[in-house]
N, C-alpha and C positions, 0 to 999 in steps of 0.2 A: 390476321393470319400470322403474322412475324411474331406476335407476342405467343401464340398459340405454338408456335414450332417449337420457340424457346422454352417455355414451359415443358413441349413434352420431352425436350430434349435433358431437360433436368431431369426430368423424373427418371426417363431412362439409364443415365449417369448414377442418380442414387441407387437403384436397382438394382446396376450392373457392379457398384461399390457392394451395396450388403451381400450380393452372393459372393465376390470374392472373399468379403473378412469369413462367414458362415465358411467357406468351402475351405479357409485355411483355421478356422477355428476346426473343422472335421479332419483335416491332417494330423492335426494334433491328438485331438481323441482317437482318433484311430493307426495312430501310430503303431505298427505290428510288434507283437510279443511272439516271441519261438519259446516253446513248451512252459509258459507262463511267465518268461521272462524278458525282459528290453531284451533288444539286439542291439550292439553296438554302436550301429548308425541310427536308434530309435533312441537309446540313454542318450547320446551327444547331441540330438535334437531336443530335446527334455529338458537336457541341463542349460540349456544357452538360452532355452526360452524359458525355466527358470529364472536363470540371472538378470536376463529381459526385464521378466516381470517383478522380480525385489527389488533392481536398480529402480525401475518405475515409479511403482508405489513407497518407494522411499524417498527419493524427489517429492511427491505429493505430499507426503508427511510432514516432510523437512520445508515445506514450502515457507515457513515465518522464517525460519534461518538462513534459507538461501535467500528474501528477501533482502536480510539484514546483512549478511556475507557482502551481497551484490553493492549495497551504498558502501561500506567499511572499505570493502577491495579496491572499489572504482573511487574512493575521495581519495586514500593513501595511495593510490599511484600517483595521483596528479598532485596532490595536496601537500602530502606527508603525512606521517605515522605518528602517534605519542596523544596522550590525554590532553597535553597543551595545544593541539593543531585545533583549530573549530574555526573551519571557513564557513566564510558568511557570503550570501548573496546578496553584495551591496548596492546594487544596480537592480535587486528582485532577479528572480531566476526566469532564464528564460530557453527556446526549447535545446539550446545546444548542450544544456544539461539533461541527459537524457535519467530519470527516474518514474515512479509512477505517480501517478496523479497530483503534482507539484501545485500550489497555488502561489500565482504571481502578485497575487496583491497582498502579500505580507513579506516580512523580509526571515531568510532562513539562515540557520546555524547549527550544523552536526558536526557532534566529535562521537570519538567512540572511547572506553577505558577498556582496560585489562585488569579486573581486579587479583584475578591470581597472579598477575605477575608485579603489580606497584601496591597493592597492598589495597585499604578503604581507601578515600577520594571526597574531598572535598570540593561541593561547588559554589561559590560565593557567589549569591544575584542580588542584583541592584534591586530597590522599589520598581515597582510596574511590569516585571519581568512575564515572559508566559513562558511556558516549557514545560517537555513533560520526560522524565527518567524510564527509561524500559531497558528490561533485560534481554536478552538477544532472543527469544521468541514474542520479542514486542508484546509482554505483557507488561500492567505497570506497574512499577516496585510498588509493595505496601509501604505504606509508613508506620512506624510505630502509635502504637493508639487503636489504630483499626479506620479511623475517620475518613484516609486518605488513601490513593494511591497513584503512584507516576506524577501525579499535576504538581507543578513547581509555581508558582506567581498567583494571579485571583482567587482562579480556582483550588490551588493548595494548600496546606497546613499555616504559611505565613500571608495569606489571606490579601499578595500583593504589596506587603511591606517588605518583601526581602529577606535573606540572611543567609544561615552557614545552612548548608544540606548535605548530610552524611550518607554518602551510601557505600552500605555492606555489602563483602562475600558471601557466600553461602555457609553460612555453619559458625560465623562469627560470634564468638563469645568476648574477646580483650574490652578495654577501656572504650568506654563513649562519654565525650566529653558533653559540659554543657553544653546549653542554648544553640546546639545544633537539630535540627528536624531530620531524623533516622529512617533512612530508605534501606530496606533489607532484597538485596538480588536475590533470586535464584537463580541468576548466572555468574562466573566471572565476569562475561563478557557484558559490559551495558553500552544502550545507546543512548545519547544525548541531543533532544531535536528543543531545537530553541525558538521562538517565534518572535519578529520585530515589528511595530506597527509602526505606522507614520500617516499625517494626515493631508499630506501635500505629495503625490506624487513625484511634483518635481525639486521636492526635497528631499533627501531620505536620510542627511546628515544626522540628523540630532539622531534617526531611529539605530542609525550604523552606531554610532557615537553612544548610545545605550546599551545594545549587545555586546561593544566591545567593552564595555565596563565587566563583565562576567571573569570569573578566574577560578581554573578548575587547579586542584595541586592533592597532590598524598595528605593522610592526614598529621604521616609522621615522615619526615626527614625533608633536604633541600627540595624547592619548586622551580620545576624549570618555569621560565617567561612565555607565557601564555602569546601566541601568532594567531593571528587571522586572517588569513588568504583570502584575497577577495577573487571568491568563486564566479562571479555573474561573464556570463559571454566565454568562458572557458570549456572546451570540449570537454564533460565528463560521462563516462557510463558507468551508472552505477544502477542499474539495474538489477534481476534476477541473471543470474547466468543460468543459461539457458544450453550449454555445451558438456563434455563430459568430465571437464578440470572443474565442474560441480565436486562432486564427488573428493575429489584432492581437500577442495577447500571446509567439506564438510570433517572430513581426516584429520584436517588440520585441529580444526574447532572441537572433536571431540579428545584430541589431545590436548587442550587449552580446559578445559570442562569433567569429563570424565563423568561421573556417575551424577552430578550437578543436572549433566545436560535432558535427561530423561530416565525416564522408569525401563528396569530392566527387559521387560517386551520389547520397548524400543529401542533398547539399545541391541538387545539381540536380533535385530532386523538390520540396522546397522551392520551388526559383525556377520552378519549371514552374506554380505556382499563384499568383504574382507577388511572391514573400518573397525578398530577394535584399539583403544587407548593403548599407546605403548608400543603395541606392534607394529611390524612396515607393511605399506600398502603397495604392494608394487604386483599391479596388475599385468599380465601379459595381452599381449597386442590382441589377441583376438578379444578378450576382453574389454579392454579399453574402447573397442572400435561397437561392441556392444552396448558399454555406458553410452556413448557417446549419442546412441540412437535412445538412447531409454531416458536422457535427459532430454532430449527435442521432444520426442514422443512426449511426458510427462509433460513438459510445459505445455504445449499443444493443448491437452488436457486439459489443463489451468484454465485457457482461455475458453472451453469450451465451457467449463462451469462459471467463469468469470462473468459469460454473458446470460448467462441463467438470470429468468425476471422471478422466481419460485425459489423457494426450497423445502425442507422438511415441515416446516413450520405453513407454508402455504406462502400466497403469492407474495411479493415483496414491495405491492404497488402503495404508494400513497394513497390516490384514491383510484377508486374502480373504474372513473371512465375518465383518467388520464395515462399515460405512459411512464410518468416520474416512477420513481421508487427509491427506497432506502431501507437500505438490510441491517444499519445499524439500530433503528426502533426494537429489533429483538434482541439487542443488547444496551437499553435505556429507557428502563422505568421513567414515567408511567406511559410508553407506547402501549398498543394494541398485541404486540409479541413479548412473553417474558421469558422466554427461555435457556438463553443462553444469557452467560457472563463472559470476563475481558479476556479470559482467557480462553473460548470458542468450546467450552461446560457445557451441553443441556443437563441443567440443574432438574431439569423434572426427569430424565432418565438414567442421568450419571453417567452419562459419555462424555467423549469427546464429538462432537460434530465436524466430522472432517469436510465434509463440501464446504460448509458455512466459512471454516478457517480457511479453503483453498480459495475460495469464492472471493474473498477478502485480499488475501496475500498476491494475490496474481492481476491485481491493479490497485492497491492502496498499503499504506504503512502507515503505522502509528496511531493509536487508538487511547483516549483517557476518558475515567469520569467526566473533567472540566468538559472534553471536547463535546461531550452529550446530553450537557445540564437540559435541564427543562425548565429552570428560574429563568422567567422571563430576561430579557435584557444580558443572559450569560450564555458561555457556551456558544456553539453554531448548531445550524440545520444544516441538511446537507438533501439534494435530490438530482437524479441521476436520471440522465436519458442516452436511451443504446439505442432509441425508435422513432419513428416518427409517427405523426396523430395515425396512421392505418398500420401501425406495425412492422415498420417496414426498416432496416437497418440506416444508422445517419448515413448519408454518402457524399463524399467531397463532391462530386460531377454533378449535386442536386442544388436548386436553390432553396430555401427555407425563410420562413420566418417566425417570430416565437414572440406571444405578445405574453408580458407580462403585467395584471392588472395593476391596478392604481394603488397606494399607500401601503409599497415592498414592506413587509414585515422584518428589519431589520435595524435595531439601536445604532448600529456602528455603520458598518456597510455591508453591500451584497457584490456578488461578482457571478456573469456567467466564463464558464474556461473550458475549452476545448481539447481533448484528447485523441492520441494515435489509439484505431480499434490495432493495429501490432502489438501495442506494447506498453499503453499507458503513460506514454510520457507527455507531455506538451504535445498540441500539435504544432511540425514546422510548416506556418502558410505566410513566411515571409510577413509579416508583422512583428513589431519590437515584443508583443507578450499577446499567447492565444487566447487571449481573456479580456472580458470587458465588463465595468462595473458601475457603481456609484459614484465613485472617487473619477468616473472619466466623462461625467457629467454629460451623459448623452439625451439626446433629443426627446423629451414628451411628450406624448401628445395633449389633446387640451383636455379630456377627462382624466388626466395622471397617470396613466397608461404609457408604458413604454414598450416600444416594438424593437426586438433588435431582427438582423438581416444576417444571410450566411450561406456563403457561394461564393465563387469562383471572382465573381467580380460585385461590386457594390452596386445596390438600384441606385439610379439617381437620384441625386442628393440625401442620400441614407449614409454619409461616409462614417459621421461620427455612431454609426447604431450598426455600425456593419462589422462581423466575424468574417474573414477569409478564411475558404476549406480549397483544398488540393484534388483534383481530377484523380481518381483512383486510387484515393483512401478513403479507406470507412475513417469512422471520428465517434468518441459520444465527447456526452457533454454536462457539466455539475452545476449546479446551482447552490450555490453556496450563500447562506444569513448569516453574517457575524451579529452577534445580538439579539436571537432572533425573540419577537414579540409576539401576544398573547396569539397575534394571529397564523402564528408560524406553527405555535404549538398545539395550539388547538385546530388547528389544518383549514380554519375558515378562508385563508387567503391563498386562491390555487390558481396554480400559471396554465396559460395554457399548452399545449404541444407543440411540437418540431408541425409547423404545416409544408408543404411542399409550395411553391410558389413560380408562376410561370416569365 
């Protein structure tokens, strides 16, 4: 009877929602005209749910840049500013750095550069380095050649041996020197995400001790000395902003970019909500207080398509009767989906695919060839759970358990890691990192099967196989193969689901 009320009381609730939005989408339409024209009080309702709706779906648009904003903004407040800053999480990142779907079993390092204002930019990597170059809509630099794009270390042009990496402005013609590997922006603005491995958890010196060998500088004149702040256990948010000093920051950025940043369409969407290179933006209050809802609204949004198991293409499942999925197979030959490229292209219609890119940006950053090799032993796998075996959203208040069969498809290591359904960051359930892997050598069972545990409190004697979840947060949760082997790729080795457990 109780689950039956509840029920009907939901449906009631949604009912009572869709006639309200219906009956305020009919205000709108029927907003009165006198002898075919607005009336005053019907224009000023028009315009402000106009502005409503540009501010909106420009947010939506701009969702890879306000991604990228959100880490830049949120590292150089805490961190500092300058191409020589690249904090590293020396300790592994863990949830008090608040970004989106962060993985704690490698070690991280962002900078950001300004190529319009210091000029090209030299990155010097050590042997064995991984990293990958992207331009501020987190696509990834070409390299000259055509061979390459973004991937710096195995996966890139110097194939792991290191060396000098030049990356250009947009429209750079001057001198390029030798025995440098030529990364060409389409932004001023690039970002630099570095990746550290170690194989001793409770080591991570030598892997600290390797990153910080890196050293970014102009290609022409003094370099400043290269710092590295060690990030781990330091409040940072660097998230999406999610408020209406979006908008400001986007201001800023097209002032830093200008005609770099997009095609004149979208730049005319931009300056239709008063953002326009060169000019002042100075919004009046009733405005402002407009953005301000139409960036919440917008992100909202995000998340709504964030948790989309489909898209255009069809479902996003791995396989058909499990709940994983992964939306990057339609951008990494030779999955089952070919449609889109890195930069969120359907190449068979010659669009842009905007869900696919919101879909993406509104819990994940950063995307390369390397990271979606399909060479056995290279690259990762990646699969995602927002459900559990009946469909039912993760829930911190539930117990679960998730067996994963015997002989992990994985050269390197695997990890499961857990996320805020708010916001993608880590989840915080009070453990040192919301993730648990191969490297933390948990319990098997005796056919090689591992079971991990996830709730509130551990089963007895489950401690080493047990995730902590939070009473009254949702969570998903990624499964990640470093390395992943024939049987990753070929999908013969499948986990099973979130089961619910009493």
């Amino acid at each position: 009877m109780k689950i039956a009320f509840i029920i009907t009381c939901t449906l009631a609730s949604i009912t009572y929602l869709a006639q309200a939005q219906m009956s305020r989408f009919d205000e709108l339409a029927d907003t009165p005209f006198q002898e075919n024209r607005p009336t005053a009080e019907s224009a000023a309702l028009l315009r402000d749910e106009m502005m409503f709706q540009r501010a909106t779906q420009t947010y939506l648009w701009a969702l890879p840049l306000i991604n990228t904003l959100g880490m830049k903004n949120g590292s150089e407040e805490v961190f500092g500013a300058g191409y020589h800053v690249l904090p590293i999480w020396k300790k592994r990142l863990d949830a008090k750095t608040l970004v989106t779907t962060p993985n704690s079993d490698v070690l991280y390092a962002m900078g950001y550069l300004d190529l319009g204002r210091d000029g090209p930019m030299v990155l010097d990597a050590p042997p064995g380095l991984q990293g990958i170059l992207l331009d501020f809509w987190q696509r990834p630099i070409p390299v000259d050649g055509g061979k390459f794009a973004g991937d710096v270390g195995l996966p890139g042009p110097d194939a792991g041996k290191g060396g000098k990496f030049l990356i250009l402005p947009p429209g750079y013609s001057g001198e390029i020197p030798p025995d440098h590997f030529v990364y060409r922006s389409g932004t001023n603005n690039v970002f630099v995400f570095l990746r550290g491995f170690y194989e001793d958890p409770k080591n991570l010196a030598p892997a600290v001790a390797h990153v910080e060998k890196v050293k970014i500088h102009p290609l022409h004149g003094e370099a400043k000395s290269m710092v590295f702040p060690d990030a781990s256990g330091v409040p940072a948010n660097l998230l999406p902003v999610s408020d209406g000093s979006v908008f400001d920051d986007l201001k800023k950025l097209v002032d830093s970019e200008g005609s770099h940043l997009a095609e004149s369409d979208s730049l005319g969407m931009l300056a239709s909500i008063g953002i326009i290179k060169g000019q002042p933006f100075s919004p009046d209050e009733k405005t402002r207080a407009i953005f301000e809802r139409a960036a919440k609204t917008a992100y909202k949004m995000s998340r709504v398509i964030g948790f989309q198991e489909s898209n255009a293409a069809g479902s996003l499942k791995i396989h058909p009767d499990r709940q994983w999925i992964n939306p990057l197979d339609n951008i990494a030959p030779p999955g089952p989906l070919k449609s889109l490229d890195l930069s969120w292209k359907n190449t068979v219609g010659n669009h842009l695919d905007l869900d696919a890119r919101i879909w993406f940006f509104t819990n994940y950053y950063s995307v390369s060839p390397g990271m979606l090799s399909k060479i056995p032993g290279k690259g990762a796998a990646y699969m995602i759970a927002f459900t559990d075996s009946e469909g039912a959203p993760l829930s911190g208040g539930k117990k679960y358990r998730l067996k994963l069969p015997a002989n992990i498809p994985a050269a390197n290591f695997w990890s499961v890691t857990l996320y805020e359904a708010e916001n993608a960051s880590g989840l915080a359930n009070g453990q040192p990192f919301p993730s648990l892997g191969s490297r933390d050598k948990p319990t098997q069972n005796p056919d090689g099967s591992t079971e991990l545990f996830f709730g509130e409190q551990s089963p007895e004697g489950k401690q080493s196989n047990w995730l902590a979840t939070v009473p009254g947060k949702g969570y998903f949760a990624i499964i990640r193969l470093y390395g992943p082997t024939e049987a990753a790729i070929d999908r013969s080795w499948k986990p099973g689901d979130f089961e619910v457990s009493e």
